[in-house]
C-alpha positions in Angstrom: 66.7 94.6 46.5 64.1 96.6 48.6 60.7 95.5 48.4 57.6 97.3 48.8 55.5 97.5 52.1 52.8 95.2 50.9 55.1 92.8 49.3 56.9 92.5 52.6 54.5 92.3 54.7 52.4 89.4 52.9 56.2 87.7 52.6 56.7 88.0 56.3 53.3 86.8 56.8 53.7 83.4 54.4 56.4 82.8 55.9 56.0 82.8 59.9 52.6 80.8 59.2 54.4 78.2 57.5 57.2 78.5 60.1 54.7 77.7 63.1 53.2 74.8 61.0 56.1 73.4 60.5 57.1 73.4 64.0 54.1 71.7 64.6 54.8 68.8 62.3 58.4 68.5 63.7 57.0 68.4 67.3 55.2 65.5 66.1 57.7 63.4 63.4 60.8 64.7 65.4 60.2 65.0 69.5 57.1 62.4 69.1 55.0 64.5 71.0 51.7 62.6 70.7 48.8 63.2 68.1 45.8 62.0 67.8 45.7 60.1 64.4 42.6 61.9 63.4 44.1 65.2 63.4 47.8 64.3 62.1 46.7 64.3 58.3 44.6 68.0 59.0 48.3 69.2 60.6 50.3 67.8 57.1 47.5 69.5 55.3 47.8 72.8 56.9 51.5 72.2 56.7 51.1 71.7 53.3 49.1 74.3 52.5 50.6 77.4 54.2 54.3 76.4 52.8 52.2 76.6 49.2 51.4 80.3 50.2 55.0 80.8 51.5 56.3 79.7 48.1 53.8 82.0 45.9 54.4 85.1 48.2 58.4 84.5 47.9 58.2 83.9 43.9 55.9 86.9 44.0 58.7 89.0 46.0 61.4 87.3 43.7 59.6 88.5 40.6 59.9 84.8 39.5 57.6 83.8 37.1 54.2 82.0 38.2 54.1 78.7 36.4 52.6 79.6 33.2 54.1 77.9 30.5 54.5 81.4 28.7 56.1 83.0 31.7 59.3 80.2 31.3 61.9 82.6 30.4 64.1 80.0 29.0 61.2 78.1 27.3 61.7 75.2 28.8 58.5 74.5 30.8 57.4 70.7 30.8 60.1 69.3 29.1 62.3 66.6 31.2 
């Protein structure tokens, strides 16, 4: 599977910014490098928010659906 210039490019990019903010976070929970309190929940949050655009870009260059209920190829969205 080959993808397109774009599509690699915003992958690559998801993903190294998600890398480096999770780095951060493990310098913190895992070599207890010190923190200020007030700016470990802004750190979780970026953490948080740039391994959300990780996993839309890598759906996106997976062709996986999106989380609509009507993309569900097996129709099984929501039930447990």
């Amino acid at each position: 599977m080959q993808l397109d210039a774009a599509r690699r490019a915003d992958y690559l990019k998801a993903y190294e910014r998600w890398q480096y903010d999770l780095q951060a976070v493990h310098r913190v929970l895992l070599d207890g490098e010190q923190m200020d309190p007030l700016h470990f929940v802004p750190l979780l949050r970026r953490e948080s928010k740039s391994k959300e655009k990780y996993d839309e870009a890598r759906e996106t260059a997976l062709g996986l659906p999106g989380g609509e209920e009507s993309d569900d190829p097996f129709g099984e969205t929501g039930k447990g």
